[in-house]
C-alpha positions in Angstrom: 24.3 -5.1 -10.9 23.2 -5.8 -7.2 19.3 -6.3 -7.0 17.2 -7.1 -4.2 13.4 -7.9 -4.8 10.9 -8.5 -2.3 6.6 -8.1 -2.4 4.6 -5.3 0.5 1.3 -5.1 0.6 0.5 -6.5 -2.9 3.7 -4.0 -4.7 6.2 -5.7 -5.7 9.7 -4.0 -5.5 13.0 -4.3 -7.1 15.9 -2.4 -5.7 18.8 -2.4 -8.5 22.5 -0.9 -7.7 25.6 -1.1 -10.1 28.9 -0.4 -8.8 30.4 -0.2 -12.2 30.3 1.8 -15.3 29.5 -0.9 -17.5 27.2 -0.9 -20.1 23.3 -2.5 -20.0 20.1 -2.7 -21.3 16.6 -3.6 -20.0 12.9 -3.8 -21.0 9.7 -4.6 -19.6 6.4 -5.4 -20.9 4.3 -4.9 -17.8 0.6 -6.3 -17.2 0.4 -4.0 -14.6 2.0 -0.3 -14.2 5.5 0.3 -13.5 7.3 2.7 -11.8 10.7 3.0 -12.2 12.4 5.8 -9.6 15.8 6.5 -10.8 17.2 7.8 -7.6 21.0 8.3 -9.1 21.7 7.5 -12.6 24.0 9.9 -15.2 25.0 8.2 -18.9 27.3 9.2 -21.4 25.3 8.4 -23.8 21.9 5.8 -24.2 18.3 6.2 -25.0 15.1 5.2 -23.2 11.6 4.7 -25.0 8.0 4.2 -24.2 5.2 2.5 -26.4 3.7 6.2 -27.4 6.4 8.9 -26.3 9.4 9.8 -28.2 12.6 8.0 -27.3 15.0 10.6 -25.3 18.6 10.3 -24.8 18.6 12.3 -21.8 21.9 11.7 -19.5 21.4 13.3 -16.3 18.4 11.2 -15.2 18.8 11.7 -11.2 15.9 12.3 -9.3 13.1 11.3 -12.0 10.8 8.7 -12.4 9.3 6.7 -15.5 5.6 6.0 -15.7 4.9 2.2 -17.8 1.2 2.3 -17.9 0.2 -2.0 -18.1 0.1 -3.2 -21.5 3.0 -0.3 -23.0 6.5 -1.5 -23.4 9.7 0.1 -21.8 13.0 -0.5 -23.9 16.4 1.1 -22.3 20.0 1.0 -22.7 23.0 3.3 -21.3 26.3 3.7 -21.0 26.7 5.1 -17.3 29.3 7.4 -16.1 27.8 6.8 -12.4 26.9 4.6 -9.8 23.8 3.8 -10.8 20.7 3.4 -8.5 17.3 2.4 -9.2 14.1 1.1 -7.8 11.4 -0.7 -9.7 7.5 -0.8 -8.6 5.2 -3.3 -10.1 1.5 -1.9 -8.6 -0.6 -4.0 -7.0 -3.7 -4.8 -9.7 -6.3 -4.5 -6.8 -5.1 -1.0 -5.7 -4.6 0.3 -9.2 -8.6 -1.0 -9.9 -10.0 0.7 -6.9 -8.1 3.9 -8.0 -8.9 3.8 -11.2 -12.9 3.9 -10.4 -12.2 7.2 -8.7 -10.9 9.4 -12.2 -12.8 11.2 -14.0 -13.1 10.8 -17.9 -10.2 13.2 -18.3 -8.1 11.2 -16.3 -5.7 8.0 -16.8 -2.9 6.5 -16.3 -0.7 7.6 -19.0 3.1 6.7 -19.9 5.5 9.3 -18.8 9.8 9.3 -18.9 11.9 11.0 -16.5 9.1 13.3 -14.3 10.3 14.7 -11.0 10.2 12.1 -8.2 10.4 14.5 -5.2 6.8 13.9 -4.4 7.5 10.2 -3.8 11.0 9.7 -2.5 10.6 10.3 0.9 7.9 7.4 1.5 9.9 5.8 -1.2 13.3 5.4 0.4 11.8 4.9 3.9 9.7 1.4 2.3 13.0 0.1 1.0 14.8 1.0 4.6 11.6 -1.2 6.5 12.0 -4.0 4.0 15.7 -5.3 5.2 13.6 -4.9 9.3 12.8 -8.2 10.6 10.3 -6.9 13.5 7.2 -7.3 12.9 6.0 -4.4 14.0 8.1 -2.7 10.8 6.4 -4.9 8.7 2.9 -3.7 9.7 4.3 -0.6 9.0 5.8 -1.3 5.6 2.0 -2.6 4.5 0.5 0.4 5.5 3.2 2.4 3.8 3.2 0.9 0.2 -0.2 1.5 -0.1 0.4 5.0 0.6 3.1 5.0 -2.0 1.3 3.2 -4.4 -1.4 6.0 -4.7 1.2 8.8 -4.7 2.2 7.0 -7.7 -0.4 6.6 -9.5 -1.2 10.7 -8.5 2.0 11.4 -10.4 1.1 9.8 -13.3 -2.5 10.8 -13.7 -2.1 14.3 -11.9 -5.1 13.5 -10.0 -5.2 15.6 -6.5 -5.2 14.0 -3.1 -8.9 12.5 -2.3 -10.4 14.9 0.1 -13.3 13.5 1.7 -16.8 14.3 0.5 -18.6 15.9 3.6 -16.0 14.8 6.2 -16.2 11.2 4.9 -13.3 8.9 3.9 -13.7 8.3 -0.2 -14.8 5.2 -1.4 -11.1 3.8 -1.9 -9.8 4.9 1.1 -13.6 3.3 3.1 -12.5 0.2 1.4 -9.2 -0.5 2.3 -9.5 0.4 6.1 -12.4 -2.1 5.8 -10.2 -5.0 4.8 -7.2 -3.9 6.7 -9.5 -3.8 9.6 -10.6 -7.8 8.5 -7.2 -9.1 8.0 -6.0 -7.7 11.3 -9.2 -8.9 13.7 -6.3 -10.6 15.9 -4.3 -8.1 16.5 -4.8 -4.7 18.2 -5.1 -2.0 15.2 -3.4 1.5 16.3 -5.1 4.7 14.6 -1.8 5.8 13.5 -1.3 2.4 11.4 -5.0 2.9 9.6 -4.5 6.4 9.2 -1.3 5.9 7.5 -2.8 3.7 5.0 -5.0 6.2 3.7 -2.7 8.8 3.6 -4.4 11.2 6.5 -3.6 12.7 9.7 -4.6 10.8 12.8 -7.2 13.8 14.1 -8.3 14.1 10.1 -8.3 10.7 10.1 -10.9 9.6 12.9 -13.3 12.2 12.4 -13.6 11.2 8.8 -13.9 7.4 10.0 -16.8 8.3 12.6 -18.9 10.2 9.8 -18.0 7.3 7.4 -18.8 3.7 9.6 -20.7 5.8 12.5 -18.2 4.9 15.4 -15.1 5.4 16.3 -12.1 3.6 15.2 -12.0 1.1 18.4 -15.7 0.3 18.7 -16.0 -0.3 14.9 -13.1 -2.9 15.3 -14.4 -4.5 18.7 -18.2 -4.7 17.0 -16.3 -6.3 14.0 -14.3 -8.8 16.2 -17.1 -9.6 18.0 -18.7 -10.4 14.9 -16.4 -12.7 13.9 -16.6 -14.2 17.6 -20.3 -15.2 16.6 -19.6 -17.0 13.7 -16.7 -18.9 15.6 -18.8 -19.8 18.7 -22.0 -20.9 15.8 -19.8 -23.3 14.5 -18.9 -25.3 17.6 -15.5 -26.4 16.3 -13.5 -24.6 19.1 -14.0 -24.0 22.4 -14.7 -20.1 24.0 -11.0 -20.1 25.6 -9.6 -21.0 21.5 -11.8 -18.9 20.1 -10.6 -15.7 22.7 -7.0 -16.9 21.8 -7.7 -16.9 17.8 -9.5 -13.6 18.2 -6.0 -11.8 20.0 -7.9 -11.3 23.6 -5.6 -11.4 26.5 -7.7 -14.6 28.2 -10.9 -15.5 28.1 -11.8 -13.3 30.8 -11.3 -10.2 28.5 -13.2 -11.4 26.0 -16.2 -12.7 28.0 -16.3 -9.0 29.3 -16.2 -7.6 26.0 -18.8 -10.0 24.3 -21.4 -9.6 27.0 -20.6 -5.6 26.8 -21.6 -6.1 22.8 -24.5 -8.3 23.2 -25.9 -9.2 27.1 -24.9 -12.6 26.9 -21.6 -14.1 27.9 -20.3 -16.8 24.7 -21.1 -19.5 26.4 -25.4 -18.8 26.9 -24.7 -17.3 23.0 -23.9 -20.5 22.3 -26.7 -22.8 23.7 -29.0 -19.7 22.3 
């Protein structure tokens, strides 16, 4: 068995191949929920069980996915007659907390073997595909994506529909993560597509939602946050205005003089002496 594990945007993934027809077995006993997409498995014979579903000995199980919500106990063993391929996601506990506030009382996370995966593959196969990329524009990219993917899974298991915004607002979960993407990215320029993408929208859906949800567009909400942050830097008197533009991602200190005094009528350094 070939595996490959590596961690995006708080999931954890494990890719798993075997080349052979011998026989295994696994189990997990996850504190958070798993996914397990079996992208190309057959058996001749074996059995699969879940802590409260009966145990199937299905052998065609191609193209499905199994549901572990955290806490439940996934015991498996087969005797493959294929190639077998296999990807393994361990949910970030964050996400899976801010999704969780937005079911209703009918609706939870509940344990599920062999459902169709055709809802996730696509975002699924293209993650794993950005993982073995280097440039770190790809890995921007693969952030944004797993979070997508994450609440695609966690749609299949609960059935819960895609969050349309109340109003023309973003929900509550999807307000929240732009808000900390936006935060952990001050230094670097944020394209729409990127935040869009994170929440799952289209970019014209995407910034009207944010305008009637933060009161600006997507740029100025960024610049008023970055300039924010300049504040605090230039309050502390640690670092000089020309390392505080470089920390901050400007160009030179030119463009960010420009842009403070746009923001606030003072250029950082009479903000400073107040």
């Amino acid at each position: 068995m070939i595996s490959q594990a590596y961690e995006c945007g708080g999931l954890l993934v494990e890719s798993l191949v075997s080349r052979n027809t011998a026989p295994y077995s696994y189990y997990a006993n996850p504190s958070r929920p798993l996914f397990v997409f079996i992208e190309r498995s057959e058996r001749t014979e074996g059995e699969t069980r879940v802590d409260g579903l009966p145990s199937s000995a299905r052998r065609n199980l191609s193209g499905t996915v199994i549901v572990v919500p955290a806490g439940h106990r996934l015991e498996d063993w087969s005797v493959p007659r294929i190639q077998t391929e296999v990807t393994r996601f361990l949910l970030d506990s964050d996400l899976v907390s801010a999704f969780s506030e937005t079911l209703s009382e009918s609706e939870r996370i509940d344990a599920h073997l062999f459902i169709d995966s055709s809802s996730i593959e696509g975002n699924a196969q293209k993650l794993r595909g950005l993982s073995q990329s280097s440039d770190p524009g790809d890995t921007m990219y693969a952030s944004s994506l797993s979070v997508v993917l994450q609440h695609e899974l966690l749609r299949l298991a609960t059935g819960k529909q895609p969050a349309r915004p109340l109003k023309g607002r973003l929900a509550p979960w999807q307000e929240k993560r732009v808000r900390e993407y936006i935060e952990e990215h001050l230094r670097k320029g944020i394209p729409v597509a990127a935040l869009a993408q994170i929440v799952g929208l289209s970019q014209s859906h995407f910034a009207h939602a944010f305008r009637i949800s933060f009161g600006q567009a997507p740029h100025q909400y960024f610049n008023s946050r970055r300039i924010e942050a300049a504040k605090t830097l230039l309050a502390g008197n640690g670092l000089t205005v020309t390392e505080i533009a470089h920390d901050l991602g400007y160009h030179n200190v030119s463009a960010f003089t420009s842009s403070f005094r746009r923001s606030t009528g003072l250029t950082p350094s009479q903000f400073r002496r107040g």
